[in-house]
N, C-alpha and C positions, 0 to 999 in steps of 0.2 A: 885602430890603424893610426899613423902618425900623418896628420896633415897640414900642407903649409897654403896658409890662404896669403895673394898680393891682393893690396888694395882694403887690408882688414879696417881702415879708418874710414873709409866710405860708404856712402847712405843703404847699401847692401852688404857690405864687409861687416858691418857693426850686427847686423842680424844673423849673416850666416857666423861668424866669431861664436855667438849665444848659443846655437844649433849644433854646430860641430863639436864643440864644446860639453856637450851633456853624454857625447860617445866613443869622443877621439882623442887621439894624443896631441895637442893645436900647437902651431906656431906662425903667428899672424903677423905681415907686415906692415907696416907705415911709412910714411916720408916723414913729414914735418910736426904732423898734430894726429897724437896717440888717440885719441876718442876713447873710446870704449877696449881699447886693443891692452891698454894699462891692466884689464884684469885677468887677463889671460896671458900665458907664455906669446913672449910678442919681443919685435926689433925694427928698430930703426933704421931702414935701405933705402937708399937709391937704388932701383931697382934696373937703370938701365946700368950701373955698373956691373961688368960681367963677373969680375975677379970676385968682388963680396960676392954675390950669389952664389958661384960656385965653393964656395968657403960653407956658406949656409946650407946648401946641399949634402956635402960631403956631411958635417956635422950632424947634419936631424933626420938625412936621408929617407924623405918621406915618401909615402906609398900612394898618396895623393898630393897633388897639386892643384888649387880650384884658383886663377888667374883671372881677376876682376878688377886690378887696378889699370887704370886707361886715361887717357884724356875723353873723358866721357859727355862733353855737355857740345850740342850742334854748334851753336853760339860760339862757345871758346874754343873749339877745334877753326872755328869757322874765319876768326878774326885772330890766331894765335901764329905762332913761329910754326910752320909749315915743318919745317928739317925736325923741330924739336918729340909735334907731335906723331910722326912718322917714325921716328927714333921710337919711344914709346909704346906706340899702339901696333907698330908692324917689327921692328931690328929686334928687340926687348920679346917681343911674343915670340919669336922664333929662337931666341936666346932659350930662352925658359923651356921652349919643347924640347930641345938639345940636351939640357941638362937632364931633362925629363928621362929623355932616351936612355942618359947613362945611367942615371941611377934607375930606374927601369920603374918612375912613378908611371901614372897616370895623368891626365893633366883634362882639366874640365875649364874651359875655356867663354865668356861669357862676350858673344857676339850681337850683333842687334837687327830686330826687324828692319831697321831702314835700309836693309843691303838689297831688297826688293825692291820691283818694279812697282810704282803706288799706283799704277793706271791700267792692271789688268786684271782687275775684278779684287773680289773679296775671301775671304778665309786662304789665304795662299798655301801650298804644298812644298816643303823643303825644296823640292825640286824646279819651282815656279822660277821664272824668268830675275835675275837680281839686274838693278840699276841706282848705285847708290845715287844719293841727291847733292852727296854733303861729302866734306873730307875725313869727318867722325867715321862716316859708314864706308867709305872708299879706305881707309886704312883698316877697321875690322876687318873686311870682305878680305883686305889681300892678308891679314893676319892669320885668316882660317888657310886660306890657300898656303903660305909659311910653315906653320903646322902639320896640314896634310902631308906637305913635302920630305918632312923627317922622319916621321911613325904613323904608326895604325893605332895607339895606346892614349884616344882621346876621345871627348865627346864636347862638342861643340853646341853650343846653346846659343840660338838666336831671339834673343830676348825679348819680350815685348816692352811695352810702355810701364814702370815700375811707376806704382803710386803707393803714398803709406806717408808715416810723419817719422821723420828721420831721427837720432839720435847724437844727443853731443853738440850740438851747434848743425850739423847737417841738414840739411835745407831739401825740398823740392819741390816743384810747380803747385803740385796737389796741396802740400801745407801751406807755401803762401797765396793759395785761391781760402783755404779755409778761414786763414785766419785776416784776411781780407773781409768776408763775405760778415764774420764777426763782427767786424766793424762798419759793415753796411758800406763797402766802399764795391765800387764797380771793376767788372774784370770783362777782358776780353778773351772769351774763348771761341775755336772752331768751331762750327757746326760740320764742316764738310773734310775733315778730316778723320780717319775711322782705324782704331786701334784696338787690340784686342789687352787690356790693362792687366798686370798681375801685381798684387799687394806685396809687397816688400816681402812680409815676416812668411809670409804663403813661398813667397820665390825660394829664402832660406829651406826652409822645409820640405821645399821638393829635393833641394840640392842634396842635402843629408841625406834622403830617401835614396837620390838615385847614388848616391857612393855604396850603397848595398848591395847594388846590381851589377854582376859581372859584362854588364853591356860595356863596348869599344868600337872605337871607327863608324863613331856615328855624327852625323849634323841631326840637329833636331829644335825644332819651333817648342820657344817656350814663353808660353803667355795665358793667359786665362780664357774663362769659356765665351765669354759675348761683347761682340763687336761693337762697339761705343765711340763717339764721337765727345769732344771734352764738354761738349754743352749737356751731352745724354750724362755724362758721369758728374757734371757741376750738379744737374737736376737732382739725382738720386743723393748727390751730398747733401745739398739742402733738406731734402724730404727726412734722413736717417736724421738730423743735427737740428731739426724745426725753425731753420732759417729761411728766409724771405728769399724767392728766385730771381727778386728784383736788381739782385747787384750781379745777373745775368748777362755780357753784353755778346750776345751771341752776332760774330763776325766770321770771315771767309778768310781761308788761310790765305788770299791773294791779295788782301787788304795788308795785311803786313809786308812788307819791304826787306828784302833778303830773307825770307822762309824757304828752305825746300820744297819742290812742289814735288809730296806725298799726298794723293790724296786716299789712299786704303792700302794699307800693311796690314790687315784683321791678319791673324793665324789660322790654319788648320793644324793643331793639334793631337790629331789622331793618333799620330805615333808616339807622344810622350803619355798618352793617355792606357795605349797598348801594350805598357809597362809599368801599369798600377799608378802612376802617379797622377794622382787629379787636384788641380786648383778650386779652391772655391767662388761660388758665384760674388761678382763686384754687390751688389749689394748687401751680402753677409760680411762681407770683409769692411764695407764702410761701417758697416751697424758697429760690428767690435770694435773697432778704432774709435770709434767716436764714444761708446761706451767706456772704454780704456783710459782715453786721453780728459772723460769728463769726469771721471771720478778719483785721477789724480792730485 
């Protein structure tokens, strides 16, 4: 199949690029900094511009579209041009399903747990109460809504907590706790905040999986199997990587100052599980990564 990944230069784009890549016809795009996108059929967009997109539409006319570029970070949605990333994350998403519609793709759309209520319990059900916290997850949330409103020829992924060591210069929380802890330097993390994590290169591999499936007109929780808190998943990185738990500073999301108050997004993943796709357990997934990244 011919598919076009946004956002192929980011900490997830740069995996699924490798993934789609070994079975499909790929054309991945970028803004500014190619990463990884350089070795694969790839182009350089602004993607809120509609006229290019529809130019690269018409052109590669693909049969999937998997839409993962966003203003993605709580922080910079949080303290950022408000117009700019509501252009982006909501006018741009709805752009895309439009196009979608005409060339008659699909469109796999990558939204996020924080669109939930973090205060009514634990493993949530697609169906469970949403409350975003943040303008990250308040432009998601109306993104999917956007979406809905044009077709039925999508499937919506509410993503969990992605952790893994990025590529290219790509950065996240998870690698700079690792390589912190390397240097015996102290980190603060949650104890009381509880997420259900999935490994980057695991998240790509579901995605590939589920483009095989004639599933549409679905939301679906996607994150891994056990519910963790950043201080439970600092632990277990120490334990795989034979680091010391002392540079542990286990604190309360309320001790930080402008935090959303999330305190449990875990997943119920049943239904992504009820279509073959299963993640691996967080401690397998740190074991390989840390096995991977030491024998480089």
């Amino acid at each position: 199949m011919r598919i076009l990944i946004t956002g192929g230069s980011g900490l997830l784009g740069q995996y699924v690029n490798e993934q789609i890549a070994k079975e499909h016809d790929l054309l991945t795009l970028y803004n500014s900094v190619p990463a990884n996108t350089r070795l694969f059929n790839s182009a350089s967009v602004d993607i809120t511009n509609f006229a290019k997109l529809e130019i690269l539409f018409e052109q590669f006319n693909p049969d999937v579209v998997i839409h993962l570029a966003a203003v993605a970070s709580v922080k910079e949605a949080h303290g950022g041009n408000k117009n700019l990333i509501y252009n982006i994350n909501v006018n741009t998403t709805e752009n895309i399903a439009r196009l979608c519609e005409r060339y008659r793709a699909k469109m796999i759309y990558t939204s996020t747990d924080l669109v939930y209520a973090g205060y009514r319990g634990k493993f949530l059900k697609e169906e469970s109460k949403k409350d975003p916290r943040s303008l990250y997850a308040e432009t998601k949330l109306i993104g999917e809504e956007k979406i809905k409103s044009v077709f039925n020829n999508y499937i919506i992924l509410r993503t969990a907590l992605l952790f893994g060591f990025g590529k290219n210069g790509r950065t996240n929380f998870f690698f700079n706790t690792y390589q912190k802890f390397l240097q015996i330097e102290s980190v603060k993390l949650f104890y009381d905040q509880y997420r259900t994590p999935l490994e980057l290169s695991d998240a790509a591999r579901i995605i590939s999986e589920l483009i095989r499936t004639d599933v549409a007109g679905i939301t679906m929780n996607f994150g891994g199997v056990e519910r963790l808190s950043r201080v439970e998943m600092a632990e277990i990185l120490c334990e795989e990587a034979n680091l010391s738990k002392s540079s542990i500073d286990s604190v309360s999301m309320h001790d930080l100052p402008g935090m959303p108050d999330v305190q449990d997004v875990s997943l119920d993943i049943s239904l992504m599980e009820s279509l073959g796709l299963s993640p691996r357990m967080f401690r397998d997934s740190v074991r390989t990564m840390i096995n991977s990244y030491q024998n480089t």
